[in-house]
C-alpha positions as CSV (number, residue, x, y, z in Angstrom):
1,X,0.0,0.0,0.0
2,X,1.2,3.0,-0.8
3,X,0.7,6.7,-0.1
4,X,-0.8,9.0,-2.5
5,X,-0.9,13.2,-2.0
6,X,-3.6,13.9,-4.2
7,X,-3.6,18.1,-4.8
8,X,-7.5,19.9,-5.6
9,X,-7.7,23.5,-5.4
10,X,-11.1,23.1,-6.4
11,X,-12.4,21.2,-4.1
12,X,-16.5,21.0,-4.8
13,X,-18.7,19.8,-7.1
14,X,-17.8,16.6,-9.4
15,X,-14.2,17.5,-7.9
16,X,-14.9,16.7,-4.5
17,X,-17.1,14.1,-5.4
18,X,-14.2,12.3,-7.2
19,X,-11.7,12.7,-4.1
20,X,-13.6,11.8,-1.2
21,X,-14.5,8.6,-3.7
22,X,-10.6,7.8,-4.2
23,X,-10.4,8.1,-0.1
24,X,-13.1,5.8,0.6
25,X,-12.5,3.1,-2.0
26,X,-8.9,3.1,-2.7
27,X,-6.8,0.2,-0.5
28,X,-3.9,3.2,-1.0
29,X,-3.7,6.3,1.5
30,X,-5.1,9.3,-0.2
31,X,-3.8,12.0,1.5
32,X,-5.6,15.6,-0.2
33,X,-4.3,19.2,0.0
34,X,-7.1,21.0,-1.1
35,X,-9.0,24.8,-1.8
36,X,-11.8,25.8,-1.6
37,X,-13.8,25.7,-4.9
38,X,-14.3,29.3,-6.3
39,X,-12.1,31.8,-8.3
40,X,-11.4,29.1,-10.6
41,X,-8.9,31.2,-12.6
42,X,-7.2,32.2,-9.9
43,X,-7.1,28.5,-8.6
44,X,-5.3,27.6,-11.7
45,X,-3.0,30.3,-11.7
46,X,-2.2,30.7,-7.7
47,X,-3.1,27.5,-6.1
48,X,-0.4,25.8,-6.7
49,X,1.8,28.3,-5.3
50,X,-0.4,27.7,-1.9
51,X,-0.5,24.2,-2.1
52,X,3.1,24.1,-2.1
53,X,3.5,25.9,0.9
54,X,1.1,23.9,2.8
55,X,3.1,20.7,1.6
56,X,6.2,22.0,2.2
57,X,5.0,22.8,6.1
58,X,3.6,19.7,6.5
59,X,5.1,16.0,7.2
60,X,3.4,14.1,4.4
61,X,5.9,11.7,2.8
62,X,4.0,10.1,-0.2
63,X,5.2,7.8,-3.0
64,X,2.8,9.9,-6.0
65,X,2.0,12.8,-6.3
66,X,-1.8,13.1,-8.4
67,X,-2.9,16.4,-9.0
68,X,-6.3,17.5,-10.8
69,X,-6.4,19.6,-13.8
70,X,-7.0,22.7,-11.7
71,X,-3.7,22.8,-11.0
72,X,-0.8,24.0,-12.2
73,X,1.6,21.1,-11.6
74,X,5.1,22.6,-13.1
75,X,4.8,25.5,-10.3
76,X,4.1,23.4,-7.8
77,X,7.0,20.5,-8.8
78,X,9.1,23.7,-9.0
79,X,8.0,25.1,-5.1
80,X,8.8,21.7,-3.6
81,X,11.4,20.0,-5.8
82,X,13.8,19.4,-2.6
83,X,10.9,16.9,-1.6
84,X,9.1,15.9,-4.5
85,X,12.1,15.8,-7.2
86,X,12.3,11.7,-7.0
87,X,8.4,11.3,-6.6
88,X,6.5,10.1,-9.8
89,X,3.5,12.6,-10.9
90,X,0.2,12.5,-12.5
91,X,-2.6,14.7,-13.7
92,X,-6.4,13.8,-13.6
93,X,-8.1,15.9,-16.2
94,X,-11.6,15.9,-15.4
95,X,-12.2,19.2,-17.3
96,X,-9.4,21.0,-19.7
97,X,-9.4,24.6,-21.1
98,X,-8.1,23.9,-24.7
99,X,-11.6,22.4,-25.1
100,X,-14.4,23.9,-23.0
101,X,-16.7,25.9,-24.5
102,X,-16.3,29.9,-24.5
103,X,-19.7,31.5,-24.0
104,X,-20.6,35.8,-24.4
105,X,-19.6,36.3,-20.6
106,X,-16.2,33.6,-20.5
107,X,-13.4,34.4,-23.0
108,X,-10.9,32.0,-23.5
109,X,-7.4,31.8,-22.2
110,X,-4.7,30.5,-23.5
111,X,-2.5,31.2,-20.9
112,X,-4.8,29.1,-18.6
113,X,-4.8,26.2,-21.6
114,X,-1.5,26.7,-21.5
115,X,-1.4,25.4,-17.6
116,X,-3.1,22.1,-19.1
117,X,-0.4,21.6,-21.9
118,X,2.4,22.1,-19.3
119,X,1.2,19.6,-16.2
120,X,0.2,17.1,-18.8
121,X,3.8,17.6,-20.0
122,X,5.6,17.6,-16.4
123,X,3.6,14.6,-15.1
124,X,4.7,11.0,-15.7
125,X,1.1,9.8,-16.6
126,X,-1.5,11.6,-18.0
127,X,-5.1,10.2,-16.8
128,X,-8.9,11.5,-18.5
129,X,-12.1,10.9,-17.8
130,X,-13.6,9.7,-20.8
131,X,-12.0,8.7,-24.1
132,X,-14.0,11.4,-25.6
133,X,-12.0,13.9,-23.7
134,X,-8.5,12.4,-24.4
135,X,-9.1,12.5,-28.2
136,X,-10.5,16.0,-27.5
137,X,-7.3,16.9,-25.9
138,X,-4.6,15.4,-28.3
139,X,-6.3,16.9,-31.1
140,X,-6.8,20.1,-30.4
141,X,-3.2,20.4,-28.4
142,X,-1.2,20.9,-31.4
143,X,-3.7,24.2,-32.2
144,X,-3.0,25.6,-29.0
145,X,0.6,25.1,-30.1
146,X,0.7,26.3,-33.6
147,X,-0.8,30.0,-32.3
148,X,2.7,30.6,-30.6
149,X,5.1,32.3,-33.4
150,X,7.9,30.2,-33.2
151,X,9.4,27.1,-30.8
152,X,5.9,25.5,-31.2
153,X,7.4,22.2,-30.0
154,X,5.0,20.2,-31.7
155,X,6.9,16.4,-30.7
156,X,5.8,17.3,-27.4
157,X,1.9,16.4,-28.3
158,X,3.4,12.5,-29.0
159,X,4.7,12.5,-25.9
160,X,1.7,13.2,-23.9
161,X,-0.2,10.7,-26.0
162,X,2.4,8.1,-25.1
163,X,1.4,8.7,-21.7
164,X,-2.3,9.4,-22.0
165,X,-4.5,6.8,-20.0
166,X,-8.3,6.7,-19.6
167,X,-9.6,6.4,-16.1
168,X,-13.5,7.2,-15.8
169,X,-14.5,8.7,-13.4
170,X,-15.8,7.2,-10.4
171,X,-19.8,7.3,-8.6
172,X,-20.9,5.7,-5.7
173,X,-23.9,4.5,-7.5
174,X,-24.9,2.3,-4.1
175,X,-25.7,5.8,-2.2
176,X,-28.9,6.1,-4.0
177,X,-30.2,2.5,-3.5
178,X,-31.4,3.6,0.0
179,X,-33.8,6.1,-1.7
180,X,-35.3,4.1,-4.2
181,X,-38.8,4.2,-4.7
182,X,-41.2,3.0,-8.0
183,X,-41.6,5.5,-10.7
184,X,-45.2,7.2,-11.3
185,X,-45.3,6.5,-15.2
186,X,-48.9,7.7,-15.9
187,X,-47.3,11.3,-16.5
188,X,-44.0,11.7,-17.6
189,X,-41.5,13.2,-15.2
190,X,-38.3,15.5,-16.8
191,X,-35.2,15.8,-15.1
192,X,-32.9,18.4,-15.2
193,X,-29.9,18.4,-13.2
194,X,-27.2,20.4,-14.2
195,X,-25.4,23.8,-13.7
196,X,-27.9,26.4,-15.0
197,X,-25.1,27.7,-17.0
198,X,-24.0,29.1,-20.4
199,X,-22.5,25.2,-21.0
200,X,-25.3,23.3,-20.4
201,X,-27.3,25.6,-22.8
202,X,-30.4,25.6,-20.0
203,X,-32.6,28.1,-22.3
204,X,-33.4,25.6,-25.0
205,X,-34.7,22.9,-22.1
206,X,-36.8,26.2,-21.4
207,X,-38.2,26.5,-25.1
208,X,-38.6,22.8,-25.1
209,X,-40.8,23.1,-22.2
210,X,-42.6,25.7,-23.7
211,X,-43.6,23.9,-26.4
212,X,-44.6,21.1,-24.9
213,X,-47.1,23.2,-23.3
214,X,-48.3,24.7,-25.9
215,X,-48.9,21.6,-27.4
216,X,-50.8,20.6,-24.5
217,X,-48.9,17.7,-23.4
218,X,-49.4,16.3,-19.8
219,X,-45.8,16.3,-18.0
220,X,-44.3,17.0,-14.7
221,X,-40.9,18.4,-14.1
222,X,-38.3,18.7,-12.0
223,X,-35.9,21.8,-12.1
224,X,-32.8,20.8,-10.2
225,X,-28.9,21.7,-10.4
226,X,-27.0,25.0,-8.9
227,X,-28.2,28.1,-10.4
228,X,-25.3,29.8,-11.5
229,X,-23.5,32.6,-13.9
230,X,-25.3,34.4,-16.2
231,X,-27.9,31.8,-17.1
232,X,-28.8,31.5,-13.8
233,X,-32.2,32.8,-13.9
234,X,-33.5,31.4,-17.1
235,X,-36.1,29.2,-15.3
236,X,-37.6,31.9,-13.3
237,X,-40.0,32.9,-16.3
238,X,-41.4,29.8,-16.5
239,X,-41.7,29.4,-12.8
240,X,-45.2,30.2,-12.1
241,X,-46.1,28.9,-16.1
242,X,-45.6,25.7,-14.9
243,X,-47.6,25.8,-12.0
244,X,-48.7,22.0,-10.6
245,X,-46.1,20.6,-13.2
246,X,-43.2,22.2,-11.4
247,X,-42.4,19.0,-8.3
248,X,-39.1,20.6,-7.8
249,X,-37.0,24.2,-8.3
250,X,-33.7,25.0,-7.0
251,X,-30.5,23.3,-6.4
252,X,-30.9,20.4,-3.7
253,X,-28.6,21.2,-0.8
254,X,-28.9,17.6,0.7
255,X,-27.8,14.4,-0.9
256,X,-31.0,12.1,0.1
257,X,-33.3,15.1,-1.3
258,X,-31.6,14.8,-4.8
259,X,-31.1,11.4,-4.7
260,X,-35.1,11.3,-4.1
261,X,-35.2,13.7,-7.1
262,X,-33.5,11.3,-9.0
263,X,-35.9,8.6,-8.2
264,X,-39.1,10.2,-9.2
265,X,-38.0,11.1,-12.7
266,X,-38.8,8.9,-15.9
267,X,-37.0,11.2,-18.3
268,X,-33.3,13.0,-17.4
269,X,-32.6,15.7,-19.9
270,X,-29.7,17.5,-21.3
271,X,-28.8,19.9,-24.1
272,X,-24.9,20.3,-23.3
273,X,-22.3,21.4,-25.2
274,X,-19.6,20.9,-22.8
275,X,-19.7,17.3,-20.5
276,X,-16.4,15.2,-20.7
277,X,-17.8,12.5,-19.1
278,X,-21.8,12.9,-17.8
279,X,-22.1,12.3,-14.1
280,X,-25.3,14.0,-13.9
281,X,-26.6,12.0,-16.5
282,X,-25.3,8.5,-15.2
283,X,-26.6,9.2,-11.9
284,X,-30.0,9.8,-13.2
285,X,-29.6,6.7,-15.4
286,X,-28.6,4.8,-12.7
287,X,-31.6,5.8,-11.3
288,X,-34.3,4.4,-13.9
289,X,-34.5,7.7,-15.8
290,X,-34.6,7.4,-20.1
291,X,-31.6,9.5,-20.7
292,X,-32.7,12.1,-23.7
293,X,-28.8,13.3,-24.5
294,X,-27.3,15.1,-27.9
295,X,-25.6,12.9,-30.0
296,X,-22.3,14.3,-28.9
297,X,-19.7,14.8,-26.5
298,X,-19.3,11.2,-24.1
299,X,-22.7,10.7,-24.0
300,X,-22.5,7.6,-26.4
301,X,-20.5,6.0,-24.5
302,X,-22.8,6.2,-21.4
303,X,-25.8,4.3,-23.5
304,X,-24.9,0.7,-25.1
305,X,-24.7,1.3,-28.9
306,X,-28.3,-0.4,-29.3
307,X,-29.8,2.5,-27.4
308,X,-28.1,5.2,-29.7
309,X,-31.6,5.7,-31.9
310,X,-33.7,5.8,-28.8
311,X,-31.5,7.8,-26.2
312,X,-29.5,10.7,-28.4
313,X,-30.8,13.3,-30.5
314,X,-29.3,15.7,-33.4
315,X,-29.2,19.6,-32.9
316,X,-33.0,20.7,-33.6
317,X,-34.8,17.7,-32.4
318,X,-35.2,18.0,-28.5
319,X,-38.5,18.2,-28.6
320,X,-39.2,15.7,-31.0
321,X,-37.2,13.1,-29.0
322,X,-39.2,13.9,-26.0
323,X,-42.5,13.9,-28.0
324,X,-41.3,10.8,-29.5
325,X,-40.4,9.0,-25.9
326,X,-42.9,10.1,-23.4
327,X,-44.0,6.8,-22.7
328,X,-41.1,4.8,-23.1
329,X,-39.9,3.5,-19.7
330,X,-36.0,3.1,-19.4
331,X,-34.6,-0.4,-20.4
332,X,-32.5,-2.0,-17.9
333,X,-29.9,-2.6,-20.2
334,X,-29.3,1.3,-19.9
335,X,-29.1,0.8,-15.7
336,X,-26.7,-2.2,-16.1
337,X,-24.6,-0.3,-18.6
338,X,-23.7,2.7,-16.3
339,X,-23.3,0.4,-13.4
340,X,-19.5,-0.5,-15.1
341,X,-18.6,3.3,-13.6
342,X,-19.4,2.3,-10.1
343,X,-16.7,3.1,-7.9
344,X,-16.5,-0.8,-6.7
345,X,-15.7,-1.7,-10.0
346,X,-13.3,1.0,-11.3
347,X,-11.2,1.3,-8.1
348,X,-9.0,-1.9,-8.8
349,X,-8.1,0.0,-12.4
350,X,-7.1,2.8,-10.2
351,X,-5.2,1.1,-7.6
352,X,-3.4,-0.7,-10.3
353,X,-2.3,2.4,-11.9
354,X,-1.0,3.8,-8.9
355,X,1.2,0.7,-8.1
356,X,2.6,1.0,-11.5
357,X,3.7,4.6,-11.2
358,X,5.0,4.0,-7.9
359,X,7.3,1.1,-9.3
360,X,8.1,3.8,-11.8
361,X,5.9,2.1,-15.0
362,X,3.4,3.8,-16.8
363,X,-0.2,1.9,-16.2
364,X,-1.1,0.2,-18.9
């Protein structure tokens, strides 16, 4: 068994979810220096200049060091290299900002996708979330490199992919069997739980439900997911529109009252143009919700191939899919599918990885 310093300076969300998941399941030590989660682009700029300090003050003696997209690894090697120069490294990317989506409010940059190219580049192994987002990466790295005049050191992209793993991410899918409860099918239930945030493109589940009303179908929804940024009040229009349809609105600040959320929905809903891997969606999967997702991103990959024509629809046809599924109840292939990202299954591909770094191999 080994001990692993795992460094977050955005410790929330997905994040946190991810690295109290490592802790609980790993047979490692997963020792975590950690920040709070806000200022995101000052997290990536300055957290690792804090993180180092805290290391450097404390008496953790770990074998890896795995740090999370969010931070800047170089910096930090750099701060602590009279205690971490004969450690091996890794980066998680659970996000990456080469690739996210730039909305009216968030300009891109580079200097922060910059951060991205340079871990990946420092670390010995280079770990993502979804295959989708490690083909995202590598292909759109060597753009990010041709915008610099000169020096683009293009052989470095190679070397990443040499070194480029896939590790999903993990969900502790048995947490929701204790709120489990038989789905009321005679009217449809929608889910939506994501951000309310440029990303997720909230506004068009907002048209869709407009037009189901105005069509004058019979459904019930539930609004959940943290309102926040600039989208953040796109609901509230529809609010009182909705009226005895609306069962939930507002993010759920307790885990058994989203979980329950979870369990009353037939239908789970996104319009996203930026997930690298889908927890939201898996969870409500997982749950006995028909996933309705846009043929794009990783969502594919969280629906067997069979279920492509049923599950994922092209740009345009939101509505139409939902028109189209109302009263189709989720197969349980779907559930058994997304059960493969349970934490009890994934963790021994973890561990694994670990051990090899630590023996100074990359994982296979």
């Amino acid at each position: 068994m080994s001990t692993v310093l795992l460094l977050e300076p955005f410790d929330t969300g997905s994040h946190a979810a991810w690295l109290r998941g490592l802790q609980r399941f790993s047979r490692h030590t997963i020792e975590a220096l950690t920040l709070p989660g806000s200022f995101w682009q000052w997290r990536m700029q300055g957290g690792a200049v804090t993180l180092a300090r805290q290391f450097n003050q404390s008496a953790c003696a770990p074998d890896l060091i795995v740090a999370s997209d969010m931070l800047d690894l170089t910096t930090f090697l750099a701060l602590t290299r009279h205690r971490t120069a004969h450690l091996p490294s890794a980066v998680y990317f659970h996000e990456n900002q080469l690739t996210y989506p730039a909305g009216e409010r968030v300009k891109r940059d580079l200097k922060i996708a910059f951060t991205n190219y340079t871990s990946a580049l420092a670390a010995d192994a280079v770990f993502f979330n979804s295959a989708f987002h490690m083909r995202e990466f590598l292909d759109e790295l060597p753009r990010l490199l041709k915008h610099y005049p000169d020096h683009n050191e293009l052989e470095t992209v190679s070397q990443i992919a040499a070194k480029a793993r896939v590790l999903p991410v993990g969900i502790d899918f048995a947490a929701y069997d204790a709120y489990a409860a038989p789905k009321t099918r005679s009217v449809p239930t929608l889910l939506w739980n994501h951000r309310w945030e440029y990303d997720k493109r909230p506004e068009l589940f907002a048209r869709a439900l407009e037009k189901l009303m105005a069509l004058g179908v019979e459904f019930r929804v539930i609004l959940a997911g943290e309102p926040i940024g600039h989208t953040q009040h796109v609901f509230e229009p529809l609010r009182e529109r909705l009226g005895s349809r609306l069962l939930h609105y507002g993010y759920a600040e307790r885990f058994e009252d989203y979980a329950r959320l979870l369990w009353q929905a037939t239908h789970a809903v996104s319009c996203a143009v930026q997930d690298f891997f889908g927890v939201s969606m898996a969870e409500a999967i997982y749950c006995g919700a028909l996933p309705i997702m846009p043929r794009r991103l990783n969502y594919p990959a969280l629906v067997p191939s069979a279920y492509h024509e049923l599950c994922l629809y092209h740009e345009g046809e939101l509505v139409a899919a939902l028109l189209r599924t109302l009263y189709t109840p989720a197969p349980e292939a779907l559930r058994a599918h997304i059960a493969q990202f349970d934490w009890r299954t994934l963790i021994a591909a973890y561990d694994q990885a670990f051990d090899a770094l630590v023996q100074g191999a990359l994982p296979r």
